[in-house]
C-alpha distance (Angstrom), angle and dihedral (degrees) to the residues before:
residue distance angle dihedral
X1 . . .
X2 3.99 . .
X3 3.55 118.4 .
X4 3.58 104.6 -89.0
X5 4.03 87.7 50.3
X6 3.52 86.3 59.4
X7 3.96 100.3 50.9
X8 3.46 90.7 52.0
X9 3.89 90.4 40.4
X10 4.08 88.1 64.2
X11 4.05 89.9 51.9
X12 4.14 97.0 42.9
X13 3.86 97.6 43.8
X14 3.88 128.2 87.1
X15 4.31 90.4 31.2
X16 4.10 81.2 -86.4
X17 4.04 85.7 146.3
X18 3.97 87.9 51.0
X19 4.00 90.5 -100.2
X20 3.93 137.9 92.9
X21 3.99 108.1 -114.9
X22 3.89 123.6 -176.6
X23 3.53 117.6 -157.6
X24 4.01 119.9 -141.3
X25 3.93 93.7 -0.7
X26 3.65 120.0 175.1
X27 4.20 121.8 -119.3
X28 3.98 108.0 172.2
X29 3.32 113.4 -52.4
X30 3.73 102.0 -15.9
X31 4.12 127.9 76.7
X32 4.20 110.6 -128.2
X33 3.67 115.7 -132.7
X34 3.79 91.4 -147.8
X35 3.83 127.3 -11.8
X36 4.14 131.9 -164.5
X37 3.58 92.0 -162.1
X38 3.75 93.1 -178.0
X39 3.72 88.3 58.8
X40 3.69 90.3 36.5
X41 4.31 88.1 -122.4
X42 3.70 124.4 156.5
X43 3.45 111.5 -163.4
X44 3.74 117.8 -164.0
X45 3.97 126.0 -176.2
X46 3.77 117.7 -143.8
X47 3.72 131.4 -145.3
X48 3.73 129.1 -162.8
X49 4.15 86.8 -90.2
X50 3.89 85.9 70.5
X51 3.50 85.0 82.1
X52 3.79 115.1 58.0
X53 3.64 135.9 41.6
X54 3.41 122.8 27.1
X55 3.95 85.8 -47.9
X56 4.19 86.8 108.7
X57 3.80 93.3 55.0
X58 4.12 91.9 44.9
X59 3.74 87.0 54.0
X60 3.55 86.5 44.8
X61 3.26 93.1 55.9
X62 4.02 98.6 39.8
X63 3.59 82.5 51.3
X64 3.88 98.6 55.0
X65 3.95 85.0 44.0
X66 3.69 105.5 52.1
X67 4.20 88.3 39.1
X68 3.89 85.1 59.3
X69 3.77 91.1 49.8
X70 3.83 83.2 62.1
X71 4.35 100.3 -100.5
X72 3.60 121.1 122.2
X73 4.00 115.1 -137.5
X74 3.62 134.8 -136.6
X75 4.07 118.9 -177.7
X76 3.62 108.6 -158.3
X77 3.94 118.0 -168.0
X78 3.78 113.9 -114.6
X79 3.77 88.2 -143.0
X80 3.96 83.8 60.5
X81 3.95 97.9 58.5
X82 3.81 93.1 54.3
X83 3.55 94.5 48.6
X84 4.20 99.8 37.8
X85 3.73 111.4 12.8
X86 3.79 87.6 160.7
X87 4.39 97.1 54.7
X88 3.69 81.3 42.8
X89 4.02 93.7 52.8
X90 3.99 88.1 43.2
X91 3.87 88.2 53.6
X92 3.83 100.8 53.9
X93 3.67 89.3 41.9
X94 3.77 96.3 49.5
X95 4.17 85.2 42.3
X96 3.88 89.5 53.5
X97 4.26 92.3 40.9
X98 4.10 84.9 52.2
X99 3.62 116.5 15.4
X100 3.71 122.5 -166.4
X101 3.73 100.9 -120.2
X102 3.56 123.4 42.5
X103 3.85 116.7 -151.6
X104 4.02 136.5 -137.3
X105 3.54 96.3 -155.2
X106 4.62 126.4 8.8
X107 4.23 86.0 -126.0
X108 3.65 103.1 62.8
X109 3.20 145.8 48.0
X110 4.19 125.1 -85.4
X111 3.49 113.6 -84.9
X112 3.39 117.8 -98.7
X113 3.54 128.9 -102.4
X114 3.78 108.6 -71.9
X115 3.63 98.3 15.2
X116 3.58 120.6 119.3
X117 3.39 119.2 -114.7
């Protein structure tokens, strides 16, 4: 885990924010940095490499896939954790309280815009 990963790491383990997190958790072919699986959350930490390359379309990509396996995403900048652990805390919590996609059923993926649920 890089640095940031493991700041955050000492803050998400043992249920201290009221929620289970497991830390790199596998879904398919790709490796979670952090996953609320009751909320169906995968958190992923970002480094400066994030940004160039093909890293963008990868994520992308690992986005699109884990979102059709049913599991909302947030990216959080690793630059972010060292400078404001606490907004970052706040922000997972609030994203596991309310998640962004509400699902039918826990072993699908969200229904698709227009569907009913």
């Amino acid at each position: 885990m890089s640095p940031p990963e493991v700041m955050l790491w000492q803050h998400l383990r043992s249920s201290k924010l009221g929620f289970k997190v497991r830390r790199q958790h596998p879904i398919g072919p790709y490796i979670a940095d952090f996953i609320v699986s009751a909320a169906r959350l995968v958190i992923e930490i970002d480094g400066r490499a994030h940004d160039f390359g093909d890293r963008p379309d990868r994520d992308v990509r690992r986005d699109t896939y884990l979102e059709e396996q049913g599991y909302g995403v947030v990216r959080i900048d690793a630059g972010a954790v060292r400078r404001d652990l606490d907004s970052v805390l706040l922000l997972i919590a609030d994203r596991v309280a309310n998640p962004l996609h509400h699902h039918a059923s826990r072993d699908g993926p969200p229904p698709r815009a227009g569907e009913e649920l």
